[in-house]
LOMI-798627 format. One line per 2 residues: number of its first residue (from 0); their letters; for each residue x, y, z of C-alpha. Coordinates in nm, 2 decimals. Example, Ala and Ser with C-alpha at 12.3 -4.5 7.8 and 13.67 -1.06 7.14 Angstrom:
2
0) AS) 1.23/-0.45/0.78 ~ 1.37/-0.11/0.71
***
This chain:
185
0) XX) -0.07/-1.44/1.89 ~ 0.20/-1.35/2.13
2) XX) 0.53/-1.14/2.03 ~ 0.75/-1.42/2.08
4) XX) 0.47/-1.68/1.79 ~ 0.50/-1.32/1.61
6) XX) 0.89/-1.35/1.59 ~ 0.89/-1.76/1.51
8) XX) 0.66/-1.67/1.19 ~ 0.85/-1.38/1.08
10) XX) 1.16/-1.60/1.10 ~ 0.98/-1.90/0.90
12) XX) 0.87/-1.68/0.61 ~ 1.20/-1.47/0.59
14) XX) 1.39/-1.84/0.55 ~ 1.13/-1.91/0.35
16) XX) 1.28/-1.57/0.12 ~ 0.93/-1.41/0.15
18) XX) 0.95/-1.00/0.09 ~ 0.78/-0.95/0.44
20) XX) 0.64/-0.66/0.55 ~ 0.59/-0.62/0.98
22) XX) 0.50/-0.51/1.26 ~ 0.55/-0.69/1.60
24) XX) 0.22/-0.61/1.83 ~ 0.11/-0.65/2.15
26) XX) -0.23/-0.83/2.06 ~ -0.35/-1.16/2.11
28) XX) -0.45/-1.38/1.83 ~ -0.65/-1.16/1.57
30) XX) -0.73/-1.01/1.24 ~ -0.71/-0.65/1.33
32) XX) -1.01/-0.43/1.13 ~ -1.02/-0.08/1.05
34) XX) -1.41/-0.04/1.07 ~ -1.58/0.31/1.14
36) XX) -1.92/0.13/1.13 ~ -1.84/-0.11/1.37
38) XX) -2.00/0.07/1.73 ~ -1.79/-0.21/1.94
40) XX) -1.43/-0.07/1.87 ~ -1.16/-0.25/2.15
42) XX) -0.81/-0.28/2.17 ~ -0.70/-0.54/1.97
44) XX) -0.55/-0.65/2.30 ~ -0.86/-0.79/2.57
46) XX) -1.15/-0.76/2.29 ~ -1.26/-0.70/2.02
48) XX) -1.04/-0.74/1.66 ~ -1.23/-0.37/1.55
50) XX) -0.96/-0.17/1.68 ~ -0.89/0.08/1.42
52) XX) -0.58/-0.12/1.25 ~ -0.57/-0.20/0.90
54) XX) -0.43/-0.53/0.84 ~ -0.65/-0.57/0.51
56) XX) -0.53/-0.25/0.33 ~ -0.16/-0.33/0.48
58) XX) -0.13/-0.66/0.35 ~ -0.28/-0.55/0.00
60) XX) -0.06/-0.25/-0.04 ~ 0.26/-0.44/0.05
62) XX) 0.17/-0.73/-0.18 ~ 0.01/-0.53/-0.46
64) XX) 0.25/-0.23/-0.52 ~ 0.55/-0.41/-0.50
66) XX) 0.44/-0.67/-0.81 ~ 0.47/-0.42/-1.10
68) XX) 0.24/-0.68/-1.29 ~ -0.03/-0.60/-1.03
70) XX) -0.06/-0.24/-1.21 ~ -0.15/-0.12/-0.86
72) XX) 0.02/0.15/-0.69 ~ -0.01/0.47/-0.50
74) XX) -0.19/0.63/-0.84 ~ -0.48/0.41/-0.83
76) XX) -0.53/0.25/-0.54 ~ -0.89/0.30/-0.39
78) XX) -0.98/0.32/-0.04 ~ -1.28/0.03/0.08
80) XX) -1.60/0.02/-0.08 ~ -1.89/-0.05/0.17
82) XX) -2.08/-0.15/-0.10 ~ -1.94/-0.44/-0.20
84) XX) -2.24/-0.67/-0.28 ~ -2.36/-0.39/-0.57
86) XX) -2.01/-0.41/-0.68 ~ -1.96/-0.83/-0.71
88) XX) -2.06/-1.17/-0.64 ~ -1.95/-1.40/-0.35
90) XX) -2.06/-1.72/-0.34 ~ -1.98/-2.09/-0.26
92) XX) -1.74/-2.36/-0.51 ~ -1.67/-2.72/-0.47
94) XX) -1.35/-2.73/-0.32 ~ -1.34/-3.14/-0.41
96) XX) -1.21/-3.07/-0.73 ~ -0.85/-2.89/-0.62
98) XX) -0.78/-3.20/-0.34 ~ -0.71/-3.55/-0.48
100) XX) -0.94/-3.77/-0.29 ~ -0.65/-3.96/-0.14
102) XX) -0.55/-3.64/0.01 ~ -0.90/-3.50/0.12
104) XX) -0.87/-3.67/0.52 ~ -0.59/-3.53/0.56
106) XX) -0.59/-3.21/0.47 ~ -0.94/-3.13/0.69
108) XX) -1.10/-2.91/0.37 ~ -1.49/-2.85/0.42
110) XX) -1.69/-2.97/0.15 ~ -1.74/-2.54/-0.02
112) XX) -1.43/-2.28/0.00 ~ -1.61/-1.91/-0.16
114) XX) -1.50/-1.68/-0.44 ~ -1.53/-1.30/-0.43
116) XX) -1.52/-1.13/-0.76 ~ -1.61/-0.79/-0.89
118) XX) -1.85/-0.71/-1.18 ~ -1.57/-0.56/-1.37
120) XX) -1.33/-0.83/-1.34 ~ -1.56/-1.01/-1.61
122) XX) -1.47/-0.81/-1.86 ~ -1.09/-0.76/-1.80
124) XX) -0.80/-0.88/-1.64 ~ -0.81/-0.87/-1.24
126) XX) -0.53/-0.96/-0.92 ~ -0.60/-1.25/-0.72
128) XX) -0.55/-1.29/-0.34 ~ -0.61/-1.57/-0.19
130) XX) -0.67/-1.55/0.19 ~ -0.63/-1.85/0.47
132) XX) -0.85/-1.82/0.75 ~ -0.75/-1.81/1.06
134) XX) -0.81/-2.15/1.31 ~ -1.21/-2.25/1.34
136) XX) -1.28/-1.95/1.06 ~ -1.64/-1.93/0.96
138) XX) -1.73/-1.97/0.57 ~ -1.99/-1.69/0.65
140) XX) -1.83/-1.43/0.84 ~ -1.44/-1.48/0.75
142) XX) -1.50/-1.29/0.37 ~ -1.75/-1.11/0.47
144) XX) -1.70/-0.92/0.81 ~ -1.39/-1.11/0.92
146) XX) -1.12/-0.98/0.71 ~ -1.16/-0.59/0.58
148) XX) -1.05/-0.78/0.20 ~ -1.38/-0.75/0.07
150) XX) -1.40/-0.41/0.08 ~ -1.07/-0.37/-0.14
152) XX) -1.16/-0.61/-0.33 ~ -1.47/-0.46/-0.47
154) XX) -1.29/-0.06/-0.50 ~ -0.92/-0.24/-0.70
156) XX) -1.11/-0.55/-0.91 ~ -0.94/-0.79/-0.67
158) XX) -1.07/-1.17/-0.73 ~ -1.06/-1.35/-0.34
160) XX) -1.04/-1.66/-0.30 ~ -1.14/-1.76/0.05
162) XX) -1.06/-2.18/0.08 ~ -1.15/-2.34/0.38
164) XX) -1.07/-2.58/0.65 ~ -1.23/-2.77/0.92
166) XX) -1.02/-2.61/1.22 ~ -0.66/-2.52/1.16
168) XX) -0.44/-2.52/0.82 ~ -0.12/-2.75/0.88
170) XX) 0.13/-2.60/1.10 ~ 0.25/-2.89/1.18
172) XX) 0.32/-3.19/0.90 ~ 0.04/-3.42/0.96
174) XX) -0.03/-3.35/0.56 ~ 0.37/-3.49/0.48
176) XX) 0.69/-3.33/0.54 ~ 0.61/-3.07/0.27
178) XX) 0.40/-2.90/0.43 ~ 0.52/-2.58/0.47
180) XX) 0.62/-2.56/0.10 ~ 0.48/-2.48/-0.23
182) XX) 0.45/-2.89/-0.34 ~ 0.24/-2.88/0.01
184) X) -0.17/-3.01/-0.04
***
């Protein structure tokens, strides 16, 4: 996304009252991954989104150690485990069930969204971040490989909830003038 789309979303979500946390780059439209076992490391700018930026672990920290209820913070934070599969489950649920049927059309949602959650997080109380795709985001790759989340997930007992879309979330208001709000579908 270019610096002046970066400005226009800061803007929304600062009217909006969100506590934002950014930084304006010169990148095109990606989720930038910190990856050491990625060989194919680019730019972030012509190529490739494994380009040695964190946006995963940036977004968690922000979010995270600035709710006191999160009980996350500097003291306990882990870094990413690369071993998330031996450390949860992700798999597949029935988004049906969260869109009113009247509503599903519109909205675009693919028949499955997935849900990450560690082992632990069965036995006590876990955070839960829930993670938009970006436009055309694959149900395979975006929790898995497309995002950096997993990994943090797995090392903090954070439950991700990954729903999707056909193509692109509204951006726009063909779901109904609140779309851009909290009463939005």
């Amino acid at each position: 996304m270019g610096q002046n789309q970066q400005n226009a979303s800061k803007q929304f979500y600062e009217a909006l009252g969100a506590n934002l946390s950014s930084e304006i780059k010169p990148w095109r439209h990606v989720f930038a991954i910190d990856d050491p076992r990625q060989s194919m490391q680019g730019d972030c700018i012509t190529s490739s989104h494994f380009c040695g930026w964190d946006t995963a672990g940036r977004i968690l920290i922000h979010l995270l150690w600035n709710l006191p209820s999160s009980g996350l913070d500097r003291g306990n934070w882990q870094g990413k485990a690369w071993d998330w599969e031996n450390r949860g489950v992700l798999k597949p649920f029935d988004q049906h069930e969260f869109v009113t049927e009247k509503n599903w059309t519109k909205t675009e949602f693919t028949d499955k969204g997935a849900v990450y959650y560690p082992y632990a997080c069965l036995q006590f109380q876990c955070n839960v971040h829930i993670s938009l795709h970006g436009c055309f985001g694959s149900t395979d790759y975006w929790p898995k490989e497309g995002t950096g989340l997993i990994h943090y997930a797995a090392s903090n007992n954070i439950i991700l909830l990954f729903p999707f879309v056909k193509e692109c979330y509204d951006t726009k208001g063909k779901t109904g003038p609140n779309f851009a709000t909290k009463k939005g579908i």
